[in-house]
Structures are given as C-alpha cells and as structure tokens.
KEVO-739559 format. One record per atom (N, C-alpha, C): x, y, z; residue in one letter. Coordinates in steps of 0.05 Angstrom, whole numbers, padded with zeros to 5 digits, always signed. Each point is the difference from the previous one (the first is absolute). Layout:
N
XYZA ...
//
This chain:
328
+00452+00747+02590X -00019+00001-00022X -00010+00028-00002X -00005+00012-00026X -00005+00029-00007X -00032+00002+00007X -00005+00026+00009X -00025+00006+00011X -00013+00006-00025X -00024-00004-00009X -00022+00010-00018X -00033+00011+00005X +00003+00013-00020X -00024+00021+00016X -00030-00007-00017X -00010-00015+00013X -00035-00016-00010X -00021+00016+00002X +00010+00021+00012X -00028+00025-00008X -00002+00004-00028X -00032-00014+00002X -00001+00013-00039X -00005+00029-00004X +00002-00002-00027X +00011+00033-00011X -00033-00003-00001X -00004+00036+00006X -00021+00020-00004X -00011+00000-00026X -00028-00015-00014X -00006-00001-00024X -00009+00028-00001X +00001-00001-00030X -00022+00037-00009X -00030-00003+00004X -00001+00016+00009X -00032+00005+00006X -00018-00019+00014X +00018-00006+00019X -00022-00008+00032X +00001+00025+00018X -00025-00008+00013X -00019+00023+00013X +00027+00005+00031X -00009+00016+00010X +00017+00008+00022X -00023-00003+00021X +00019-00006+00033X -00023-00014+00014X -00021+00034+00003X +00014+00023-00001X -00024+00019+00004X -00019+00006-00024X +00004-00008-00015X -00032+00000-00030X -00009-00029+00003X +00017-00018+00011X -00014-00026+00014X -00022+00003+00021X +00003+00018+00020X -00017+00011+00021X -00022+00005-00002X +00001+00027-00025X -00012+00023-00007X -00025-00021-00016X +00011-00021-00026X -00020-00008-00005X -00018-00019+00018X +00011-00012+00010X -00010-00017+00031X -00021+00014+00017X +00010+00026+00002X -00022+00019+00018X -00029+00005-00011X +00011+00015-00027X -00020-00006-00019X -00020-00019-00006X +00005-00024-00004X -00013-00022-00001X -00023-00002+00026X +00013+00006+00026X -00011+00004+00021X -00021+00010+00007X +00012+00029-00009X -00017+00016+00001X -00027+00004-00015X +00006-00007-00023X -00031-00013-00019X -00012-00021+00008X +00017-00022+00011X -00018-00023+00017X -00018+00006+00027X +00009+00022+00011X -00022+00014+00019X -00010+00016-00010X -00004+00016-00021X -00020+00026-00008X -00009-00036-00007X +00000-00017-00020X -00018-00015-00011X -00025-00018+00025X +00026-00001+00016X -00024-00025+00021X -00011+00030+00013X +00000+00018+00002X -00019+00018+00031X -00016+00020-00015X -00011-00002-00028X -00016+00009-00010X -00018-00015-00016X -00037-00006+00001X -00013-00012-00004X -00019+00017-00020X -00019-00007-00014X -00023+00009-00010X -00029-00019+00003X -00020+00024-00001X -00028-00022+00016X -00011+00018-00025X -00005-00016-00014X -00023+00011-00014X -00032+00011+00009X -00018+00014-00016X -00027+00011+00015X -00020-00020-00004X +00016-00030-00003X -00033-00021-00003X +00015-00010+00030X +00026+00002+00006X +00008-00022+00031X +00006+00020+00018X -00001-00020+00016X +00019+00007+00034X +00020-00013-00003X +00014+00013+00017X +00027-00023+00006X +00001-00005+00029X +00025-00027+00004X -00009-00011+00035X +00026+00003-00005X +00011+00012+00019X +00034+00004+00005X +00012-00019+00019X +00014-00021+00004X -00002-00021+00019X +00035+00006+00008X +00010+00001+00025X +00026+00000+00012X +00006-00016+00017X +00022-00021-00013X +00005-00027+00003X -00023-00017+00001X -00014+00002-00020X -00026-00016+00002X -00018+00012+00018X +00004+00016+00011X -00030+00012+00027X -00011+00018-00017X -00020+00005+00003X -00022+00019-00018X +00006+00032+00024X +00010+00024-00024X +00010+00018+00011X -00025+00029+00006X -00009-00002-00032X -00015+00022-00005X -00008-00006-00035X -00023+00013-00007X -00017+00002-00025X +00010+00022-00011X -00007+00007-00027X +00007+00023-00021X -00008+00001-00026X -00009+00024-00004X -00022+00004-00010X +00013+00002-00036X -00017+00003-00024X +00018+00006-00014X +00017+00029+00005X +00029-00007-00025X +00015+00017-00005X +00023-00006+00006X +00021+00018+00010X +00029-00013+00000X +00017-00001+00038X +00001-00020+00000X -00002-00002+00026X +00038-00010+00004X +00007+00001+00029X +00033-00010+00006X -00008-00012+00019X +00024-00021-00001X -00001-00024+00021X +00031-00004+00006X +00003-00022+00019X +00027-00005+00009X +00014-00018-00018X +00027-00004-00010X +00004-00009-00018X +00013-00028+00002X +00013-00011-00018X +00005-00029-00003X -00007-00021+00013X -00030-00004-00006X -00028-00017+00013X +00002+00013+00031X +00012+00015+00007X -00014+00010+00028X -00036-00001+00003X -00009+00022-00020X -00033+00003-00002X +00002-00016-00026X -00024-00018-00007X -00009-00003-00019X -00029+00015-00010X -00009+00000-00022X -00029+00003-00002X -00010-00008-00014X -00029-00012-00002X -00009-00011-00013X -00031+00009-00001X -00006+00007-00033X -00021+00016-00010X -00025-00015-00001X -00020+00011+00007X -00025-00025-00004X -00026+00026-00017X -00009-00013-00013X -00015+00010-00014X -00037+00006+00015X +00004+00034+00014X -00019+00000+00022X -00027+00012-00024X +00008+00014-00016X -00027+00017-00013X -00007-00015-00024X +00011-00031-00012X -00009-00011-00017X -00020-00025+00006X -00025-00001-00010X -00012-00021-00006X +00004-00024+00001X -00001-00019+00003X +00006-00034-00007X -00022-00018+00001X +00001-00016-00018X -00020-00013-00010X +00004-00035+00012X -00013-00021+00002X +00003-00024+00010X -00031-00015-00014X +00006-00019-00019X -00021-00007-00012X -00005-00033+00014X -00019-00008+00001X -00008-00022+00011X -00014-00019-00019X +00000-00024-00009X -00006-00016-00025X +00010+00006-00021X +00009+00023-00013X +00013+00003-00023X +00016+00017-00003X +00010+00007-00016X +00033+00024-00006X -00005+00008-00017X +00009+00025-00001X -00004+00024-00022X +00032-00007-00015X +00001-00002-00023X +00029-00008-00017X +00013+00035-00012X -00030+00010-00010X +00006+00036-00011X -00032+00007+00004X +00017+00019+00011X -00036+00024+00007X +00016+00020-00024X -00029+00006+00001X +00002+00027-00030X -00040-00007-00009X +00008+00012-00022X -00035+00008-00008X -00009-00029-00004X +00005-00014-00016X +00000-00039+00000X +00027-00018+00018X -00022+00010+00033X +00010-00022+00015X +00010-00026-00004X +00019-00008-00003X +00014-00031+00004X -00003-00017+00028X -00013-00023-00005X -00001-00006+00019X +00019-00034+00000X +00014-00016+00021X +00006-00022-00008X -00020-00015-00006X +00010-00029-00014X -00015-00019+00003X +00004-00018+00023X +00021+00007+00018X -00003-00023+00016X -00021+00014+00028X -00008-00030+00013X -00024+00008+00016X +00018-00009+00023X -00014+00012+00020X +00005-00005+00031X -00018-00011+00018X -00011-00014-00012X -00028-00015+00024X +00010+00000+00034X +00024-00001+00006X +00012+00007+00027X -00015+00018+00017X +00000+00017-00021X -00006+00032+00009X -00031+00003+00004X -00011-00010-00022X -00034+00010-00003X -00013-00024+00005X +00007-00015-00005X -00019-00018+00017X -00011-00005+00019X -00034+00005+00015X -00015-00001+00020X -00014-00010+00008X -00012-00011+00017X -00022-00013+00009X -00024+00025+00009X -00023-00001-00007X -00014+00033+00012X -00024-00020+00023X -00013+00015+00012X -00004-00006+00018X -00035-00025+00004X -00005-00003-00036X -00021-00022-00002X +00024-00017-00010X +00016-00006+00001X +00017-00022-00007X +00005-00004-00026X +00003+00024-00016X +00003-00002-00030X +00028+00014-00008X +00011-00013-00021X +00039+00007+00001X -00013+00031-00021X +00018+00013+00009X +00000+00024-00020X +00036+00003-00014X -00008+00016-00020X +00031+00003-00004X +00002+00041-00001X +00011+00006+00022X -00003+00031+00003X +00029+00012-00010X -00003+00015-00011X +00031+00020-00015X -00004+00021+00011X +00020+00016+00014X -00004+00031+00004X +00034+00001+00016X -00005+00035-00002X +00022+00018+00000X +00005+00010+00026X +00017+00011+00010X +00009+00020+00021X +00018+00021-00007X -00007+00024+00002X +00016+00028-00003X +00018+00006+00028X +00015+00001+00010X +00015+00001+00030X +00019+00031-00009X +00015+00009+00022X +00012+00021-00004X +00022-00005+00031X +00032+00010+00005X +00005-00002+00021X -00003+00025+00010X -00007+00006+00020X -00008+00010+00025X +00026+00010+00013X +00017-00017+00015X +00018-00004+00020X +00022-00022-00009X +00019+00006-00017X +00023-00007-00005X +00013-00012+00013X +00008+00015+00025X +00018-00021+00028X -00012-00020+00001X -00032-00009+00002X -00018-00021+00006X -00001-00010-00015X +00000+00004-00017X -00001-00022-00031X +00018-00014-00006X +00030+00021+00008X +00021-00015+00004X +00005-00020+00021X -00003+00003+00023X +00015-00021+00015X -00026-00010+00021X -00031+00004+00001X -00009-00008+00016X -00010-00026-00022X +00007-00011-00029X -00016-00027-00008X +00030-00007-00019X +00005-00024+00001X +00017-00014-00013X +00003+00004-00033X -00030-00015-00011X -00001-00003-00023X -00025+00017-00009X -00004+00031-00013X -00014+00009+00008X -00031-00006-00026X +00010-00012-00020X -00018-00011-00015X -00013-00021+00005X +00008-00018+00008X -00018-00022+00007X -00009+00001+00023X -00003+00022+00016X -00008+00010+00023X -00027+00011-00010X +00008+00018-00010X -00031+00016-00018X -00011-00027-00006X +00008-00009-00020X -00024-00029-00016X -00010-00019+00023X +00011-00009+00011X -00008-00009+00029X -00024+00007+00010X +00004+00030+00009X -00020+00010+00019X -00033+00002-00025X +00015+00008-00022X -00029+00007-00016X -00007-00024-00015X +00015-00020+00001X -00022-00026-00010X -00016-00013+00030X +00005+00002+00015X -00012-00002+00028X -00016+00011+00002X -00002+00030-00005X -00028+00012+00007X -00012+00006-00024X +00000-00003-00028X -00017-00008-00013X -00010-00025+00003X +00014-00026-00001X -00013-00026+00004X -00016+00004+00025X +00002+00012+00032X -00014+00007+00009X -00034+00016-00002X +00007+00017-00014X -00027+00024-00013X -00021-00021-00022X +00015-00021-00017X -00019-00019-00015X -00009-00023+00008X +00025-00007+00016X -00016-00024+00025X -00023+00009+00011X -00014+00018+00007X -00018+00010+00024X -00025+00011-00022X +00005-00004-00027X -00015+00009-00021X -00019-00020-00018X -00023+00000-00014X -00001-00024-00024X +00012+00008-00019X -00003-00018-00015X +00016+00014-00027X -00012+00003-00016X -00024+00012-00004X -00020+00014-00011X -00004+00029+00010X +00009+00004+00024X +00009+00032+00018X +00030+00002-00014X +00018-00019-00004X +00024+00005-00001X +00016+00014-00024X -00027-00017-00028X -00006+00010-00020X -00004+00025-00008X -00015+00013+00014X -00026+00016+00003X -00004+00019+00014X -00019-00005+00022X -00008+00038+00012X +00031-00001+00026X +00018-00023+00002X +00011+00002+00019X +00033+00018-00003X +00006-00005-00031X +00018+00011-00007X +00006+00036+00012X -00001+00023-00006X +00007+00019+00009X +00003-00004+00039X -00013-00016+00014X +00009-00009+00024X +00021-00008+00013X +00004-00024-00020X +00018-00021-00004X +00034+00029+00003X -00009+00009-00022X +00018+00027-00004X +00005+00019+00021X -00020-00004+00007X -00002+00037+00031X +00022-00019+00019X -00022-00022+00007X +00010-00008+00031X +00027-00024+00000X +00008+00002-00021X +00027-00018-00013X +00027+00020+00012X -00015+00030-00019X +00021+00016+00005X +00006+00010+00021X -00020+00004+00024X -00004+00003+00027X +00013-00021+00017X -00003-00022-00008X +00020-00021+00022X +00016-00005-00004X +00018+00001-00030X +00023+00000-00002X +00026+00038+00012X -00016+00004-00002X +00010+00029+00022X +00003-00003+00014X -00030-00015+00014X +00007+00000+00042X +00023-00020+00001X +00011-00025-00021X +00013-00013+00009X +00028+00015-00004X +00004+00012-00020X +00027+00001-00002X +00006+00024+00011X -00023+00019+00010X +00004+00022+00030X +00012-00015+00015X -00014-00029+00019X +00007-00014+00017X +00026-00002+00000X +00011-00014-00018X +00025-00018-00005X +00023+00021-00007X -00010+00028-00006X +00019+00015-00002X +00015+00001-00023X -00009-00004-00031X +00006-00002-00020X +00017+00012-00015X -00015+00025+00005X +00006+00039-00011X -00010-00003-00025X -00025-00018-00010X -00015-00005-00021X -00025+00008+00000X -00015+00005-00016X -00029+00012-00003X -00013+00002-00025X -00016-00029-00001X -00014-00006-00027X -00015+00033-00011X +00004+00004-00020X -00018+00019-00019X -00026-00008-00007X +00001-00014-00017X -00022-00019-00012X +00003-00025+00004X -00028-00016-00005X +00006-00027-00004X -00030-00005-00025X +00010-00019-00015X -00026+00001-00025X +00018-00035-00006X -00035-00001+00004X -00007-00031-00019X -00002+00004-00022X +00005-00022-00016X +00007+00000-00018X -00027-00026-00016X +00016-00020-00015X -00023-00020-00011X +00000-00019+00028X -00030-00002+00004X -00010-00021+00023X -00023-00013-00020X +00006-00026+00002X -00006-00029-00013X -00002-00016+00007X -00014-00024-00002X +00004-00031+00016X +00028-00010-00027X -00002-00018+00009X +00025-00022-00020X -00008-00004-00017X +00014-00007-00016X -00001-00005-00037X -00008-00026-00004X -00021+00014-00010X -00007-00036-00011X -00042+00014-00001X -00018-00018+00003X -00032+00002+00000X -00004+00016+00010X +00015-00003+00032X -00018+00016+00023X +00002+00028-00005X +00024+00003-00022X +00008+00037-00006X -00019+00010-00011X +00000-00021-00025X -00021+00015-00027X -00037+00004+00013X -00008-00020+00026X -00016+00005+00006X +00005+00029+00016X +00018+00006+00024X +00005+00014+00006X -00007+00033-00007X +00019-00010-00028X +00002+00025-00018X -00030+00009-00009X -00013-00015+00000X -00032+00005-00011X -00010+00010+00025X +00000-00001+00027X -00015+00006+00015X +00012+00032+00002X +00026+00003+00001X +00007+00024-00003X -00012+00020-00011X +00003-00014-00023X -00017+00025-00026X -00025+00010+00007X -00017-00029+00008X -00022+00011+00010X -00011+00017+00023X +00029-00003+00013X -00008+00025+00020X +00012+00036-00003X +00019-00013-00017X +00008+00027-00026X -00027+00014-00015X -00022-00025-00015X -00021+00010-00009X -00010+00010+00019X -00012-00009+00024X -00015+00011+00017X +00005+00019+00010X +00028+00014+00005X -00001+00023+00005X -00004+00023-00017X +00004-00016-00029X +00002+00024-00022X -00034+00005+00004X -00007-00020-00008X -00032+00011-00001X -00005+00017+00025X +00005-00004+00024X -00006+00012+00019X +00004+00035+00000X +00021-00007-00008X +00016+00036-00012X -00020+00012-00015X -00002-00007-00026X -00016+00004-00029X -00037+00006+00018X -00009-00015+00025X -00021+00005+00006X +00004+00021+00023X +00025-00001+00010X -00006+00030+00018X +00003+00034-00023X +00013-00015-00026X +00007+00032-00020X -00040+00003-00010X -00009-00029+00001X -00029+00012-00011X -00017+00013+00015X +00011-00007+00027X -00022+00004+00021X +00005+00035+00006X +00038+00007-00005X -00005+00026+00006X -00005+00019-00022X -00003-00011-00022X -00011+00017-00018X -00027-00012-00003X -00021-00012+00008X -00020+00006-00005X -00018+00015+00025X +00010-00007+00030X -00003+00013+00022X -00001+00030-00006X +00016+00014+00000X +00001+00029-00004X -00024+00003-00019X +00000-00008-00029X -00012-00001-00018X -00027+00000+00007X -00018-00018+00017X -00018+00004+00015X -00003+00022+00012X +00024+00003+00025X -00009+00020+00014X -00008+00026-00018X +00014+00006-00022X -00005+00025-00007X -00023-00004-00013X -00015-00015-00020X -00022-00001-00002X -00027+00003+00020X +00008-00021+00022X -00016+00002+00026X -00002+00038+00014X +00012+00015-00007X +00006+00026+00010X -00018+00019-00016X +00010-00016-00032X -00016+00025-00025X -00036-00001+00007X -00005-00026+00011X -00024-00002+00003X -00010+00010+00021X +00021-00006+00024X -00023+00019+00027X +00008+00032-00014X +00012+00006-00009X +00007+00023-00008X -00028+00017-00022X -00008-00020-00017X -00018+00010-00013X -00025-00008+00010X -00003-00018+00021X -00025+00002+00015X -00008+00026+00018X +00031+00009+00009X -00004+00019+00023X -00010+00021-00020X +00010+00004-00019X -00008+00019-00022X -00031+00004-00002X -00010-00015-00011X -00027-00021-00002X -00016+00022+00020X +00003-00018+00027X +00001+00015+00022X -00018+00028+00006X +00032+00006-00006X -00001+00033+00005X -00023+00009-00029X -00004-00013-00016X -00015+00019-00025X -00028-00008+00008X -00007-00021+00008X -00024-00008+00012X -00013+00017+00021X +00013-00003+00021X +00005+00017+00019X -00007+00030-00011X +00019+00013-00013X -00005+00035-00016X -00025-00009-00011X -00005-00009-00019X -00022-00004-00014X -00025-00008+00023X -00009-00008+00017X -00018-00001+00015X -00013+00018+00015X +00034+00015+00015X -00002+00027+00020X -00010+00017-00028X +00007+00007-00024X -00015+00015-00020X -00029-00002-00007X -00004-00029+00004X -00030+00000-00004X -00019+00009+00017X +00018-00009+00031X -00023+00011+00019X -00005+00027+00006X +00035+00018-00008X -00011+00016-00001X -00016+00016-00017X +00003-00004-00024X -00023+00008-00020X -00028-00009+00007X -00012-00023+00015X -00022+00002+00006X -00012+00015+00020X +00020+00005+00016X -00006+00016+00021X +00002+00035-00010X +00006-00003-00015X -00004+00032-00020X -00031-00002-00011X +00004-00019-00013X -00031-00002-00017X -00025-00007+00025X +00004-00010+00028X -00021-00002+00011X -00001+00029+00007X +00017+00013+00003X -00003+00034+00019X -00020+00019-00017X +00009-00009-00033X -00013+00005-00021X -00028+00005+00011X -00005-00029+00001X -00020-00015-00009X -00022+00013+00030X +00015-00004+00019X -00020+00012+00026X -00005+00028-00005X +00016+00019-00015X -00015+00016-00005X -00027+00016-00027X +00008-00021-00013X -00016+00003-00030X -00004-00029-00006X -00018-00015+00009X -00006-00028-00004X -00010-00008-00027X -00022+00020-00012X +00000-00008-00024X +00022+00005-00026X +00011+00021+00010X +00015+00025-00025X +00023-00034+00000X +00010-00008+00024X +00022-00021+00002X -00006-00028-00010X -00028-00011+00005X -00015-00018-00022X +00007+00000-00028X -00020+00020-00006X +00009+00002-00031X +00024+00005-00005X +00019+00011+00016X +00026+00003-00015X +00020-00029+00000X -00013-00017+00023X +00015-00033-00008X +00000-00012-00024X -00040+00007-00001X -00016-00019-00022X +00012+00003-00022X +00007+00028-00007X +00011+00007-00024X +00030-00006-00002X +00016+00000+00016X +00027-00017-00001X -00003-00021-00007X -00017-00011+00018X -00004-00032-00002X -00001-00009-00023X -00026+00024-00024X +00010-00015-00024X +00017+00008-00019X +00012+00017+00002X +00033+00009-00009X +00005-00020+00009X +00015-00017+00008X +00019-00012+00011X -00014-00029-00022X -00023+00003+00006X -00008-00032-00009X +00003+00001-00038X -00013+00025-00012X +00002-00003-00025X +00024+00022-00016X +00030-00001+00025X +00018+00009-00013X +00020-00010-00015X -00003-00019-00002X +00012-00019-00033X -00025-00017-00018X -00020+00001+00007X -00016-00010-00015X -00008+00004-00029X -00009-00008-00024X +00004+00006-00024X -00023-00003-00003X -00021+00024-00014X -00024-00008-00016X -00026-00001+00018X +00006+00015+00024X -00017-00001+00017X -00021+00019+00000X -00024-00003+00008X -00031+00009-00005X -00009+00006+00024X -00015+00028+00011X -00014+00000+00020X -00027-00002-00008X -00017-00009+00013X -00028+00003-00004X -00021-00002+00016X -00026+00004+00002X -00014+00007+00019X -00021-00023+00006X +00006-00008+00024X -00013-00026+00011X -00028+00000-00010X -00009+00019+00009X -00035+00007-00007X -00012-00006-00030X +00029-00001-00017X -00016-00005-00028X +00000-00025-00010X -00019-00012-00015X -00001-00025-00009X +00022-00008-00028X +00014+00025-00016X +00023-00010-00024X +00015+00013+00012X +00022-00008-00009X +00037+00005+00007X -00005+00024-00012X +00002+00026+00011X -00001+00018-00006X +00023+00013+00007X +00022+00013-00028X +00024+00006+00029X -00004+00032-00001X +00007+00005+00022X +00002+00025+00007X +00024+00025-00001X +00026-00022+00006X +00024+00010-00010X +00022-00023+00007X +00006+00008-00030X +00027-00023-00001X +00029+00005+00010X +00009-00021+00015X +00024+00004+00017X +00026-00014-00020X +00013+00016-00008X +00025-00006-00014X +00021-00003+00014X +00026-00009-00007X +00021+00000+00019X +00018+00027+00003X -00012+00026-00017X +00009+00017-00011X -00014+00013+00024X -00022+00008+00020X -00010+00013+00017X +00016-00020+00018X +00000+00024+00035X +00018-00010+00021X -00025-00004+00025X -00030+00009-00012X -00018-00010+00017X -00023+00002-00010X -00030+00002+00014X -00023-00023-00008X -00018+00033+00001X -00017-00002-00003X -00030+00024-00001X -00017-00006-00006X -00019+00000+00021X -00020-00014+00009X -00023+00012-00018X 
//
C-alpha cells in the first residue's frame, strides 16, 4: 500500500510559534504591571492583605504590590464622614431635605424613665479611625454601630422623664451619648469614632397624647422666649439705671463741692468784715446798714424814703430802678 503524507499544508497567515510567544509575554507582562500597581485616593487608606493576612496600610497615591492576587488591597474610606440615621431616612439631602415616608418605630421607640413611650429620631456622624480594625476586628460593621447606639440612647432616656427628654435634657442626652459610644467602640476595638450625635424629633406617639404633648412643648418654648425677651429688658434697662444712678451722685458731688466753695467764701468774707469791723466798729455798721438796703431796694419799683419822725408820707428821694443804690 502507497505511503501518504497527512501533514496539513501551511495556511497563509498563521502566527509563528515565536510572535506566538512574544504576544503571550506581552499579555503577561501587562497582567503584572496591572495586578502590582494600586491607587488610594486622599479620602482612603488602603489595607494590603497577603494571602489573606493583613500585611501593611498605605496612604494615598500610587502604591505596588505583589501580583496575581498575591497582595490584595482594599480601600476604606478613612477621612470621610458617614452618617447612620435612626427612625427615619434621608431619600435627598440638598436645600429641601427629602425625607421617607416610611417610619421605623424599631428604632425610636422608648420607654423613658416615668414610664411614658416616646418616639426619639436622631443621627450619628462616625468617621474610621483604624481601617485594619474596622476591617477584620467586627463582622458586620453596620449593624454593629446601630446596635451599640440604640442601646445607649434607649439607655440615656430610660434613666430620664420625658419631660427632661423633651427638654432641658436634650444637649446631654447628646454630650454623654457621644461619650459612651466611644468608650465602647475604643473597647471593642472598632477603629470608629462618633463625630456628632444630634436628636432629632422627640415625641410621644401619634394619636392625643402627641397633640397634648405638643402643647406642653410650646409652652416651654414660650417660657423660654419670654425668659430671653426679659433678660434683653433687664440688660438694657440695668445699665440704663446705672448710668443715670451715676449722673446723679455725679451732680450731687458737684452740688457738694459748690456748697462747700460757697460757704468757705462766706466765712471767709465774714471774717474780713469782722477784722473790719474790730477795727472801725461804727465806720463798718453803717457801711452794712447801707448795703443792707441796696440789696433790699435793688429791684424795687417806685420806692420812697421817708422820715419816721413825720406825721405825712413825705418823700425824700425817690428810688428808681435806674439808680444802683439808696441816699439817705
């Protein structure tokens, strides 16, 4: 039987095994520049994990790792904010907040500590801290947070009335909320650290006991306003006093002092006129007498002297307002 030759013929234009290689290498070679170079943006960290073990952190920018899943990494968002709302959900924040309609009584619903249900809404601001810890020291790390902070708010209003809870107890409620939820998740090793925490609407339940509720509110809304409105009168009329209270010792002291000059003047002018007087007793007589009545008929109009001894008004000389004294 004749031999035949079953090698197929050489088509046109297949690759040769060395541009077979070359692109092969290639491929390669982009598959490790791709896996061993990462980027961390400047809001994250990254946690670099090798074969799953936690290796080392990195900060933003452009970082290399080992390639085809040797290192993985995984970015967590350390310098951003996060928010966790309790009784209700924000749908769009913007200038007119959206809020849902559905309610969560789960969440806000409380017993406070005279035995009255409240329905409390409020927020938590958190930030991570510690990335490795966030990562692998809590399972599920959201319902971890809600956990711990519906616990210790239902704690903080249990131990409260709900007329404090309402009321002067709120900014409290806030301080020492945000204070225990720290020490806990310090404790527990979180790598979390509430920012803020803010209540929100605190209410009894819908229905009578609200709308009464709501009235007692107000009224302690009024009462503080007035309270305000009477410390703005008190400090503007206080001052207002005092400075009046000042103009007056001020023009007493004045007073005072002119009284005072005016007295030391008189005495000393008498004590001039007695020195006078001890030495010329009469010449200083007559010279009072005759002041004396200058002084008495120096605005007088139409005035007459006349001489006691005679029996008709006889005048002797008339005193006009036009002369500045009398002659006897």
């Amino acid at each position: 039987m004749a031999e035949r030759d079953v090698t197929p013929a050489r088509m046109a234009g297949n690759f040769s095994p060395r541009a077979v290689g070359v692109v092969i290498g290639v491929v390669v070679l982009f598959a490790i520049v791709v896996s061993s170079v990462f980027v961390v943006d400047q809001r994250e960290t990254a946690v670099v994990l090798r074969f799953g073990r936690f290796q080392r952190t990195a900060d933003e920018g452009l970082h290399f790792k080992l390639p085809f899943g040797i290192d993985r990494n995984i970015n967590v968002e350390t310098q951003q904010i996060k928010k966790l709302e309790f009784g209700y959900r924000t749908e769009r924040a913007g200038v007119q907040t959206v809020f849902s309609a559905q309610d969560f009584p789960g969440e806000s619903i409380m017993l406070t500590g005279d035995l009255n249900i409240v329905d409390v809404e409020w927020s938590i601001q958190y930030r991570i801290v510690d990335p490795r810890a966030y990562l692998f020291n809590v399972l599920d790390q959201e319902k971890t947070l809600r956990d711990i902070s519906q616990s210790v708010i239902n704690q903080l209003v249990g131990d409260r009335a709900i007329l404090d809870v309402i009321g002067a107890e709120r900014e409290n409620i806030e301080f020492i909320g945000q204070e225990r939820m720290n020490d806990i998740f310090a404790s527990y090793e979180l790598g979390i650290r509430v920012t803020a925490l803010k209540l929100q609407n605190i209410v009894p339940p819908k229905g009578a006991v609200q709308n009464a509720f709501e009235d007692v509110n107000k009224a302690i809304q009024d009462r503080s306003r007035f309270i305000e409105e009477g410390k703005e009168a008190y400090n503007q009329a206080i001052p207002r006093a005092r400075g009046q209270a000042l103009q007056i010792i001020q023009e007493a002291e004045g007073y005072k002092e002119e009284r005072i000059n005016r007295a030391l003047g008189d005495t000393a002018r008498f004590r001039a006129v007695y020195e006078e007087y001890a030495r010329n007793p009469e010449v200083t007589r007559a010279r009072l007498y005759y002041e004396m009545f200058e002084n008495v008929f120096l605005t007088a109009d139409g005035t007459d002297l006349i001489d006691r001894n005679l029996d008709n008004f006889i005048p002797l000389k008339n005193l006009v307002p036009t002369f500045q004294g009398a002659t006897q």
